[in-house]
TIMIPA-823653 format. One record per residue (C-alpha): x negated, y, z. Coordinates in pm, whole numbers, plus 32768, in hexadecimal, padded with zeros to 4 digits. Layout:
REM TIMIPA-823653
- X  Y  Z
...
//
This chain:
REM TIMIPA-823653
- 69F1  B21B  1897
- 6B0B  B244  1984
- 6B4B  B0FE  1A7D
- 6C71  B05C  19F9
- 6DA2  B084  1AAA
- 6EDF  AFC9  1AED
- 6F7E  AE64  1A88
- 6F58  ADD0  190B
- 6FE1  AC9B  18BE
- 6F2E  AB8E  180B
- 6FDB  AA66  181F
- 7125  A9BE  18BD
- 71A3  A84C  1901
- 7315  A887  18B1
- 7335  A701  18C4
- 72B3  A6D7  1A22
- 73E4  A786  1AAE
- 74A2  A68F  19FD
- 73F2  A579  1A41
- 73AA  A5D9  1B8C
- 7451  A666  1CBC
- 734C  A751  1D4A
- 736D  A769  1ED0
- 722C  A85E  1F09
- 7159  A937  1E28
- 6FEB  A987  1E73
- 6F14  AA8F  1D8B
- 6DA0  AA11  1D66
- 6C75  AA8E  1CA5
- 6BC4  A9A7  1BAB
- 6A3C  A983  1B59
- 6A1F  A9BD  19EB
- 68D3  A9E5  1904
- 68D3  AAEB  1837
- 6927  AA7F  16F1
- 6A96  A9E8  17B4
- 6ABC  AB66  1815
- 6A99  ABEB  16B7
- 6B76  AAD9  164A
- 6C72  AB40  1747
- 6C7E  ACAA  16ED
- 6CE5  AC4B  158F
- 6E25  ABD0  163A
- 6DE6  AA36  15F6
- 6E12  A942  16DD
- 6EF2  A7F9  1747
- 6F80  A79F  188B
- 70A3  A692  183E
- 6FA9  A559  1882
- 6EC4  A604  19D5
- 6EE3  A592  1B20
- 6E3D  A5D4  1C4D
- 6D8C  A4CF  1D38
- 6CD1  A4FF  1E4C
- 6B90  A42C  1E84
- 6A6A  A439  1FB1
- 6B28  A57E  202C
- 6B19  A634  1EEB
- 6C32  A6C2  1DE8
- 6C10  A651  1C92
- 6CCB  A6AC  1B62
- 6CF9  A591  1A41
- 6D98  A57F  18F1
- 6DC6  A6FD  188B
- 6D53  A73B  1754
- 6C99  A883  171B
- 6C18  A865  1594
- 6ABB  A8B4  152A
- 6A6A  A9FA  14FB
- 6A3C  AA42  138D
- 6930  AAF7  1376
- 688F  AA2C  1496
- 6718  A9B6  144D
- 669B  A867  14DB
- 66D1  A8DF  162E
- 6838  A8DB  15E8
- 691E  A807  16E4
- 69CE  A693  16E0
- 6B52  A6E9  16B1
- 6BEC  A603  17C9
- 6AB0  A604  18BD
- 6B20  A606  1A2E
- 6B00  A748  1ADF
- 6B10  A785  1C40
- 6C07  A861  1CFF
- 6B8E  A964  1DDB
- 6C64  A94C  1F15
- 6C33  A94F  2077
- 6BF6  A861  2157
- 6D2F  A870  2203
- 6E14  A871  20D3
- 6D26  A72D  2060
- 6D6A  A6AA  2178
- 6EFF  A6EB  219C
- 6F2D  A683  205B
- 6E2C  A529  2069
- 6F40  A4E8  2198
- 7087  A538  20C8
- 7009  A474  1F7D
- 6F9A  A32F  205B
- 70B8  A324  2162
- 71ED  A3B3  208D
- 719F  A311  1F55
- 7186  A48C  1E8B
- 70E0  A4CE  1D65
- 6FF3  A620  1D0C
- 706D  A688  1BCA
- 6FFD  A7B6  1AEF
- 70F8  A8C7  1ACF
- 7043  A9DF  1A2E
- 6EF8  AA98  19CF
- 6EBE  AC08  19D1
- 6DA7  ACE8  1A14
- 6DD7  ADCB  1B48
- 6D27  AEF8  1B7E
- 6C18  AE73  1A8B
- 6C0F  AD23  1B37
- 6C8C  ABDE  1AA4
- 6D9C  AB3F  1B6B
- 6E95  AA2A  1B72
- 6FE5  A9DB  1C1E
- 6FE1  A86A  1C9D
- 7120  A7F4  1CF2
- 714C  A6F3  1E15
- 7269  A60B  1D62
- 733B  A4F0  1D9D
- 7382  A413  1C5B
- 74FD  A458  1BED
- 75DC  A2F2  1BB0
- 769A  A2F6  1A16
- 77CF  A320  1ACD
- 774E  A469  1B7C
- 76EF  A4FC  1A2D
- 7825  A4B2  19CE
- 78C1  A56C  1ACD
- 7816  A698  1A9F
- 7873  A6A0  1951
- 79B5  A688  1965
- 79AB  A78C  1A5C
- 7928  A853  1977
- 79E7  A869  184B
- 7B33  A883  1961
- 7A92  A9D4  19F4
- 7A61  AA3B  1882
- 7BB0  A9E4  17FE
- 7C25  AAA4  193C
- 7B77  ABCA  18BA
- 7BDE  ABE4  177D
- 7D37  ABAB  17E1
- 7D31  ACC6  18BE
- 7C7A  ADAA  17AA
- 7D92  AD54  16C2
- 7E83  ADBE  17B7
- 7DF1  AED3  17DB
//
């Protein structure tokens, strides 16, 4: 079998980016039992309640939810266990710094296997105010109404 070979998409957190405003992104690899990998290549899994946190110098990923696998045995896996992030020690410690002294937040963005290799995209965010949201919103539906008006003018 032929070594798998590119970028596939598993899961995104469309909500983080608007919950969020993401001032750094950092790719990581996860440790996963087997039965989470199988699981995974069926296309299932949850980011919109994981974190990150950092604890006695090690990444750790919490509240993603990666279902059982279905035909998974009693060896199968506990859905929202903690896994740790595979990073190294400089980026641990960069981002320990940046999450303690600015206040940020390490917030899933997406999971996708790379080359054969589960990975996910951890965003370094900043909470966003109601009145931000709203903002961007707004700003939004203006740049679409803009288009359309210019496609009808067209």
């Amino acid at each position: 079998m032929a070594a798998e070979q590119g970028k596939k998409l598993i899961a995104s957190n469309r909500r983080a980016r608007h919950e969020y405003t993401i001032e750094d992104v950092v790719e990581a690899g996860l440790v996963l039992t087997g039965t989470e990998v199988k699981s995974l290549r069926a296309g299932r899994a949850t980011l919109t309640d994981g974190y990150g946190l950092i604890t006695d110098s090690e990444a750790w990923l919490h509240g993603v939810h990666i279902p059982e696998y279905t035909q998974g045995t009693w060896t199968n896996h506990e859905p929202r266990r903690s896994r740790k992030l595979l990073l190294h020690r400089k980026e641990i410690d960069r981002l320990a710094s940046s999450i303690r002294e600015r206040g940020l937040t390490l917030v899933p963005l997406s999971l996708y296997f790379k080359d054969g290799k589960a990975k996910i995209e951890l965003g370094l965010a900043r909470g966003k105010r109601t009145y931000d949201k709203r903002h961007e919103l707004a700003k939004r539906d203006a740049a679409r109404e803009v288009e359309r008006e210019l496609r009808r003018r067209r």
